[in-house]
C-alpha positions as CSV (number, residue, x, y, z in Angstrom):
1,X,138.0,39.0,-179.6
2,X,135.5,36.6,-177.5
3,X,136.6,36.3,-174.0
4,X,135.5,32.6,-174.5
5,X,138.0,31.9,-177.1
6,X,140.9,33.6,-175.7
7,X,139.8,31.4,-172.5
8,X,140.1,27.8,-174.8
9,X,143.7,29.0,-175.7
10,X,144.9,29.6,-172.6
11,X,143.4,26.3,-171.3
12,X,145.5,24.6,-173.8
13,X,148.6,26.4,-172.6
14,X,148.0,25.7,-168.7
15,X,146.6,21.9,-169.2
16,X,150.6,21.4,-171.2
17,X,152.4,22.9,-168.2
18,X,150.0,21.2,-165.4
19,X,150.3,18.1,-167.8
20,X,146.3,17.8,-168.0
21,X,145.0,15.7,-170.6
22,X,142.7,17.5,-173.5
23,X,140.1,14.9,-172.9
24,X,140.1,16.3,-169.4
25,X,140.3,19.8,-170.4
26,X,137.4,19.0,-173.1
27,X,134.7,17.6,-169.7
28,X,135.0,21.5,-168.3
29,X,132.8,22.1,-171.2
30,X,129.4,22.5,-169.3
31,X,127.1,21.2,-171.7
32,X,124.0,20.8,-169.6
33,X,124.1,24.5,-169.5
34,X,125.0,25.4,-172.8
35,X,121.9,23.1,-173.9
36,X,119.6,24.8,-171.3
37,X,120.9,28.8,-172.4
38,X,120.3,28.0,-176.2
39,X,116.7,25.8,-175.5
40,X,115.7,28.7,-173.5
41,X,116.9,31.6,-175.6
42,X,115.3,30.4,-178.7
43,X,111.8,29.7,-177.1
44,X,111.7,33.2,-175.3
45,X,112.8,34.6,-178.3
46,X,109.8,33.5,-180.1
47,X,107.8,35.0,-177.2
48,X,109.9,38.0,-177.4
49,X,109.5,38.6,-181.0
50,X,105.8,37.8,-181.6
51,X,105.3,40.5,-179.0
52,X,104.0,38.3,-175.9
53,X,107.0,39.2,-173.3
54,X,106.6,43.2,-173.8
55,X,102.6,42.7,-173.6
56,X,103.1,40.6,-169.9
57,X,105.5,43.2,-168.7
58,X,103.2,45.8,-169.3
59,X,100.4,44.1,-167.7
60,X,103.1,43.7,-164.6
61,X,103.3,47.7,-164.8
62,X,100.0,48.6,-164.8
63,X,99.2,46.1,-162.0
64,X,102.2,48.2,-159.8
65,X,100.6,51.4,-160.9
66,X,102.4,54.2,-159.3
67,X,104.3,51.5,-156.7
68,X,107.0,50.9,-159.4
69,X,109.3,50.9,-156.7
70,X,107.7,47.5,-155.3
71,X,108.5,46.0,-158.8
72,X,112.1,44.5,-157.2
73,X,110.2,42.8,-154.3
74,X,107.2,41.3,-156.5
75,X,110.1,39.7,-158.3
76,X,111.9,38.3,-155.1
77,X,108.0,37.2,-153.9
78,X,107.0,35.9,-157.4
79,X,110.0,33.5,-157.7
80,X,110.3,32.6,-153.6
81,X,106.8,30.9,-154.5
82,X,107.6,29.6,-157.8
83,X,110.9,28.0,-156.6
84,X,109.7,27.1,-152.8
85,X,106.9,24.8,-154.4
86,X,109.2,23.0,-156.6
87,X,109.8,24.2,-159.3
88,X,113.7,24.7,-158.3
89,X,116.1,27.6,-159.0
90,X,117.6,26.7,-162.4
91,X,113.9,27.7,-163.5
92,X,113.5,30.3,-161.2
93,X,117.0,31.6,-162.5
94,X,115.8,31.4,-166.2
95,X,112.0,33.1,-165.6
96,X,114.0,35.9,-163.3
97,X,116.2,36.5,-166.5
98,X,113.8,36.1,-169.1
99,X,110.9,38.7,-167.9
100,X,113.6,40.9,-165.4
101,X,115.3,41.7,-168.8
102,X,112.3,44.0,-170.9
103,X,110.3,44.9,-167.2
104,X,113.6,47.0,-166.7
105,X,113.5,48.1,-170.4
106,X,110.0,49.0,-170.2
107,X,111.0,51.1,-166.6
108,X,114.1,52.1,-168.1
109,X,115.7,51.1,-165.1
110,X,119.0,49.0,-164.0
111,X,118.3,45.2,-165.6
112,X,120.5,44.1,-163.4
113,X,118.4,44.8,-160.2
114,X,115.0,42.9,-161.3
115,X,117.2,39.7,-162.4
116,X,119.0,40.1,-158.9
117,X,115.6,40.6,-156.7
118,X,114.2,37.9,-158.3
119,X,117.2,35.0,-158.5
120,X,117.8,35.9,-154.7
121,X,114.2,34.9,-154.5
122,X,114.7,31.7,-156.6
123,X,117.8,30.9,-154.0
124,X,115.4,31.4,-150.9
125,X,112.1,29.5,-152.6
126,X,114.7,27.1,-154.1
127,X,116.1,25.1,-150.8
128,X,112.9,23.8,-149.5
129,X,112.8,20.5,-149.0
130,X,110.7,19.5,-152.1
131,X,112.8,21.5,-154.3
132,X,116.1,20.1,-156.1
133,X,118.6,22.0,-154.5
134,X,116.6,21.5,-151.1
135,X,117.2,17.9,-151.6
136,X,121.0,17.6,-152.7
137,X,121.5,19.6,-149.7
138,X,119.6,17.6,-147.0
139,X,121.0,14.5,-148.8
140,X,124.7,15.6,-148.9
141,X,124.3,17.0,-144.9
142,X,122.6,12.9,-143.9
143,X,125.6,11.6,-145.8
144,X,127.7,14.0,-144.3
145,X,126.6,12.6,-140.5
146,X,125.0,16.2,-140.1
147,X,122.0,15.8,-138.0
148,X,119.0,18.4,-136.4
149,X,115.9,19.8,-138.2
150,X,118.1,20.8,-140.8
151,X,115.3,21.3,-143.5
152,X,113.9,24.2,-141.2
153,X,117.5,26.0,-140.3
154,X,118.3,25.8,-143.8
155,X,115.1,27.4,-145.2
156,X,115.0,29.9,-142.7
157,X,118.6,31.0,-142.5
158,X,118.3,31.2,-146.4
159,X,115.6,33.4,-146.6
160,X,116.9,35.9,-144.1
161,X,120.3,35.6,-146.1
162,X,118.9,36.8,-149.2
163,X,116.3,39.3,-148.3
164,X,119.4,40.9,-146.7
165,X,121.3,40.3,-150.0
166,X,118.1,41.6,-151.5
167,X,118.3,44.9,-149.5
168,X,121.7,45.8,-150.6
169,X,121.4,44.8,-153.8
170,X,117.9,47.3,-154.2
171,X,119.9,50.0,-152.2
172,X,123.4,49.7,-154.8
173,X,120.9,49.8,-157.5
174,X,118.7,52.1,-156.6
175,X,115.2,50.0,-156.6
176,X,113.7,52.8,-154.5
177,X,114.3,55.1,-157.7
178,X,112.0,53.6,-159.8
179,X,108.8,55.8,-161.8
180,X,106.0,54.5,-162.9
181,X,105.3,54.5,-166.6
182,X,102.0,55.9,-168.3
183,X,100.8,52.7,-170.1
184,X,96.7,52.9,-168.6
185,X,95.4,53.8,-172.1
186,X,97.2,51.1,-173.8
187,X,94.6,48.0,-175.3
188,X,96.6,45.4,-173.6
189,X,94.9,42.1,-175.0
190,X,96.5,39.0,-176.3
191,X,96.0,37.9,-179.7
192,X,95.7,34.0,-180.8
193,X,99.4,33.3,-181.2
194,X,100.1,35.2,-177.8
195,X,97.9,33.1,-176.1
196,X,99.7,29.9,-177.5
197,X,103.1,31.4,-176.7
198,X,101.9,31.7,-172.9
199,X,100.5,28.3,-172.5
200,X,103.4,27.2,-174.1
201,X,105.3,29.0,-171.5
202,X,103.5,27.6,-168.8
203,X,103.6,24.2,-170.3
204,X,107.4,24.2,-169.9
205,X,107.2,25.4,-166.2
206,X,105.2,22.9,-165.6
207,X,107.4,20.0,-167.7
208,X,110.6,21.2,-165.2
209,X,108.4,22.0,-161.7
210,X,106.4,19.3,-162.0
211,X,107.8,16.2,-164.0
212,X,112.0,17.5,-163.5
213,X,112.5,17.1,-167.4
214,X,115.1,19.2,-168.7
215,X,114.7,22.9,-169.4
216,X,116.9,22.8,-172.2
217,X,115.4,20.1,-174.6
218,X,111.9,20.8,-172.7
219,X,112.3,24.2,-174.3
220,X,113.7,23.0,-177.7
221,X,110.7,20.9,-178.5
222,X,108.2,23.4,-178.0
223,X,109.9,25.9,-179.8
224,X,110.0,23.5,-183.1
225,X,106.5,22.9,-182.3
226,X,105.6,27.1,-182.1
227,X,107.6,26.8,-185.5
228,X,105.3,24.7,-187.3
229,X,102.6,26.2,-185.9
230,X,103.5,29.5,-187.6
231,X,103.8,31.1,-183.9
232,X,107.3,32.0,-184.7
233,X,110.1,31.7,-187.6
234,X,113.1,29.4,-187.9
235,X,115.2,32.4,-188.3
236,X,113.8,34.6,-185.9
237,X,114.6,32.0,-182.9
238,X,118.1,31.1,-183.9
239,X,118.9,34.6,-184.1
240,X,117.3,35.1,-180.7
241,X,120.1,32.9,-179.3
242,X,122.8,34.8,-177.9
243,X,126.0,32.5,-179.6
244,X,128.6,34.7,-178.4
245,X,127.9,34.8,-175.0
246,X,127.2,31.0,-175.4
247,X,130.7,30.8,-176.6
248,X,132.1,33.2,-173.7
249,X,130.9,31.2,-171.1
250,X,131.6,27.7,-172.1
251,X,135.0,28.9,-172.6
252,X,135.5,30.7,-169.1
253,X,134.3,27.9,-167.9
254,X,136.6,25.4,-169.1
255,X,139.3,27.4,-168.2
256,X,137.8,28.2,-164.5
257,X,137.4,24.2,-164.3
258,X,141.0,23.6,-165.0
259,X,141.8,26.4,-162.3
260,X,140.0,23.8,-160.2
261,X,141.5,20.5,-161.5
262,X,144.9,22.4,-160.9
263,X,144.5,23.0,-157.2
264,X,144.1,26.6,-157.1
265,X,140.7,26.8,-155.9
266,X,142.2,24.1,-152.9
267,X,144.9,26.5,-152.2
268,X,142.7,29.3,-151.8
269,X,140.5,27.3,-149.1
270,X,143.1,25.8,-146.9
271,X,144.9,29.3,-146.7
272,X,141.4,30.4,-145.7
273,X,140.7,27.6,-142.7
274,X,144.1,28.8,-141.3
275,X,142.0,31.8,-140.6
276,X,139.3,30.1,-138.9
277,X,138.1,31.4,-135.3
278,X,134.4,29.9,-133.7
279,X,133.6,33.5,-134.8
280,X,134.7,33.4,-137.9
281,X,134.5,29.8,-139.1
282,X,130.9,30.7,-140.5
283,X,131.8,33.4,-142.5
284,X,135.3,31.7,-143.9
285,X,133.6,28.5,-144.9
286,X,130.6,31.2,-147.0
287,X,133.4,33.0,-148.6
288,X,135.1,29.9,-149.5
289,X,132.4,28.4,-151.0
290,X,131.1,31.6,-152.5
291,X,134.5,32.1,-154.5
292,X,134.1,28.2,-155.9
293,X,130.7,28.9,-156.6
294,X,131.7,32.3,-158.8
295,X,133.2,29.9,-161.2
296,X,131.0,26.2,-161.2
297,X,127.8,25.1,-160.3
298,X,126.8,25.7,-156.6
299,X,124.8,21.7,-156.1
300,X,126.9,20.3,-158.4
301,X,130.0,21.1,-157.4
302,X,130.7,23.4,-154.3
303,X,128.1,21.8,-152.0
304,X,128.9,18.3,-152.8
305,X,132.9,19.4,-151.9
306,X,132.5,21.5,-149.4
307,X,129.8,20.1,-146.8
308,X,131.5,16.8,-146.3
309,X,134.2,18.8,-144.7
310,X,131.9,20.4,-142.2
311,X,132.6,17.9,-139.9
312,X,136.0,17.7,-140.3
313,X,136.2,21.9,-139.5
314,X,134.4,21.2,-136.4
315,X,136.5,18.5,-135.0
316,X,139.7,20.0,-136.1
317,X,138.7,23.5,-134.4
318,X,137.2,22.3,-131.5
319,X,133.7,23.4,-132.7
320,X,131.0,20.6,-131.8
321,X,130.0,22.4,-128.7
322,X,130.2,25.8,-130.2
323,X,129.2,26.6,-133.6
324,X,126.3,23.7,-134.4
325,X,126.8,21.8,-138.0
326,X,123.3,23.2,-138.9
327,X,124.9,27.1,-139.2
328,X,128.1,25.9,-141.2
329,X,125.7,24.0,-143.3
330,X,123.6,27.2,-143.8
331,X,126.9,29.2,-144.7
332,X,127.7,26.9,-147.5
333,X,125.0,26.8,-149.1
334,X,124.3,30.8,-148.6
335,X,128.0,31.4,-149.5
336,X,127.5,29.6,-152.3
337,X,123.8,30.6,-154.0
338,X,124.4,34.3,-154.5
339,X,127.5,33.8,-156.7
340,X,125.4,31.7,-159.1
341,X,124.5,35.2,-160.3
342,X,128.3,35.2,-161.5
343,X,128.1,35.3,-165.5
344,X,130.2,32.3,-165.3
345,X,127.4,30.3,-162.9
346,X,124.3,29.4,-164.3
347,X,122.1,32.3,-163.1
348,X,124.3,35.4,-164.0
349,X,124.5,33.4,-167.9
350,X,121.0,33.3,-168.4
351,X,121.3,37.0,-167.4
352,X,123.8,37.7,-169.9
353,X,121.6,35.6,-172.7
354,X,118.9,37.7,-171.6
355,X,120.7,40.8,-171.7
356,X,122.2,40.3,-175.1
357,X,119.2,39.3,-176.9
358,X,116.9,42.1,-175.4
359,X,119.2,45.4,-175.6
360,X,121.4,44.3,-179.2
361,X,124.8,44.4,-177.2
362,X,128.0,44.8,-179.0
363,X,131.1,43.2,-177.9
364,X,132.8,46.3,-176.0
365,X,129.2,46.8,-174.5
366,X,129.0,43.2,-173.3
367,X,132.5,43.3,-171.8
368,X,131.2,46.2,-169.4
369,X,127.8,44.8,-168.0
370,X,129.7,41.2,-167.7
371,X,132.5,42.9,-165.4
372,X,129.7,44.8,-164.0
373,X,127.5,41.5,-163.1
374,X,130.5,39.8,-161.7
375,X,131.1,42.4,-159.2
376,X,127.3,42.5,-158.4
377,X,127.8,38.5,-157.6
378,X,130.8,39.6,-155.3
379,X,128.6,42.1,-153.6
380,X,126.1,39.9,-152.6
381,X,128.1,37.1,-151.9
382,X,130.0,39.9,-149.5
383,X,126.8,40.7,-148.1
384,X,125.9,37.4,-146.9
385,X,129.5,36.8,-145.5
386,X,128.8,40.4,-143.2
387,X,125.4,38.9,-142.3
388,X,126.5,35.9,-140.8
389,X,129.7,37.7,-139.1
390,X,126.6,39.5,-137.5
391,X,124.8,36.7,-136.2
392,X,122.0,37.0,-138.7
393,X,121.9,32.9,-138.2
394,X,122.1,32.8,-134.7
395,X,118.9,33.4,-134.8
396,X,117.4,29.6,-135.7
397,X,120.3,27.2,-134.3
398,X,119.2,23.8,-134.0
399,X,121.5,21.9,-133.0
């Protein structure tokens, strides 16, 4: 049975005992990211099945040559730049997905490592302060009474934050494994509807980077338009869209949001500020926004709950003239960005979409990498918590 559906039940059950209203139930239904999974699916499968995805991917192969190894780090690079002009993660998260999937086909190696390298890059590109997530955080922090050169200590600490994520993540999966594959005889030319496909592909990167419309209906329209132009089939792309893993997600997430409505999530944190040291205050407040963030949307929820309380940490634990409001800032948001990789966030779904659609998975097949993502989204989010335990952000305090 879908996860997703099970999930609905249950919600049912625990909104009667918590006395939750089904209407209220019914808005944990994220439809902003079902809308953006399905636009983006079907448009990539076009490219994916008029041949145009496999043909870049090779062309990214034979530019490595026998450095297949470097492959992880172009994608952290690639993405860093993509996001860090403006572009923003949500894109960054769905180009990771969408090319990480077949180059690690095409390597035969661990999927799951060239989506990591390169959404950790979309996190570190994807706080600058042009960028959206940038901007909801500098925003939130000014309304928060949070002042410094916050735009700097945030990109900084961010980028040091995920390149360390980065190295654990290409150490667990073994990045430094990788062989190159033979493909120098191959004719590797686009034909007429491949090129069309690609500047339809930039032309949505640039719709979403440069004029913020929505990736989801951006994609959607071209995709009809590729239709009529012959560039794809009607079939082909609805097929391409992964509807069960739709359905599993929109379902954990309406029953992770009424986790949240119910208090849980709130229990969690206050037990975790009774832990709270100077030393520690850092790391508790990343963890406590990393766990919210495993299970909802890291700008539109966790940072919009969770910085406004930076101020109130510091004054209840004594910590203006210790710990400076620019690091706790930097461990909310770093807490919170690597478990968007969660299956259940919007990177780690556009993953599983990916995923699905490239390798065929069945159900019992789907279960394992989806358990196996989620505990990649722990790791990570683990690894930023050591690094800042270690004083990885000491390093740019401006107070």
């Amino acid at each position: 049975m879908n996860i997703g559906i099970l999930a609905l039940g249950i919600s049912l059950i625990l909104g009667y005992i918590g006395k939750v209203p089904a209407r209220d139930i019914i808005r944990g239904f994220n439809s902003s990211l079902f809308i953006m999974l399905a636009g983006v699916s079907m448009l990539f499968g076009i490219a994916e099945h008029n041949g145009t995805l496999k043909l870049i991917v090779k062309k990214m192969i034979r530019i490595a040559g026998k450095r297949a190894y470097l492959m992880p780090v172009m994608m952290y690079i690639v993405m860093y730049f993509i996001t860090f002009l403006g572009a923003g993660t949500i894109a960054g998260f769905a180009l990771s997905a969408l090319f990480g999937i077949p180059l690690a086909k095409e390597l035969d190696s661990d999927p799951f490592m060239m989506t990591t390298m390169g959404q950790l890059g979309s996190i570190g590109g994807g706080i600058s302060p042009w960028a959206p997530t940038g901007i909801i955080g500098l925003e939130l922090a000014k309304n928060a009474g949070i002042t410094g050169n916050l735009s700097t200590t945030m990109l900084i600490n961010t980028f040091l934050a995920t390149a360390f994520a980065g190295l654990v993540s290409y150490i667990f999966l073994k990045g430094y494994k990788l062989k190159a594959t033979n493909i120098e005889k191959e004719n590797l030319k686009f034909d007429n509807k491949q090129k069309i496909t690609l500047l339809a592909i930039f032309i949505m990167v640039v719709g979403v980077a440069g004029f913020s419309m929505n990736i989801g209906f951006l994609s959607f329209l071209i995709s009809v338009i590729l239709i009529l132009m012959k560039i794809g089939t009607e079939k082909e792309s609805l097929n391409s869209i992964p509807w069960n893993t739709l359905i599993l997600i929109a379902g954990m997430g309406v029953l992770m949001n009424l986790v949240v409505v119910l208090g849980g999530i709130k229990v969690l944190a206050d037990g975790l500020s009774l832990l709270m040291t100077p030393r520690t205050s850092g790391a508790i407040l990343a963890f406590t926004s990393g766990v919210m963030s495993l299970f909802s949307s890291t700008s539109g929820v966790v940072m919009p709950t969770m910085i406004p309380t930076i101020p109130i940490i510091q004054e209840s634990l004594n910590l203006q003239t210790v710990i400076p409001a620019s690091l706790l800032l930097s461990a909310v948001i770093n807490g919170s960005s690597p478990s968007g990789l969660s299956p259940l966030s919007t990177g780690g779904a556009f993953v599983m979409a990916s995923y699905s659609e490239i390798y065929e998975l069945k159900e019992d097949e789907f279960a394992k990498k989806f358990k196996k993502l989620f505990m990649l989204s722990m790791i990570n989010m683990i690894a930023v918590v050591v690094f800042i335990l270690l004083g990885g952000f000491s390093l740019t305090i401006y107070r």
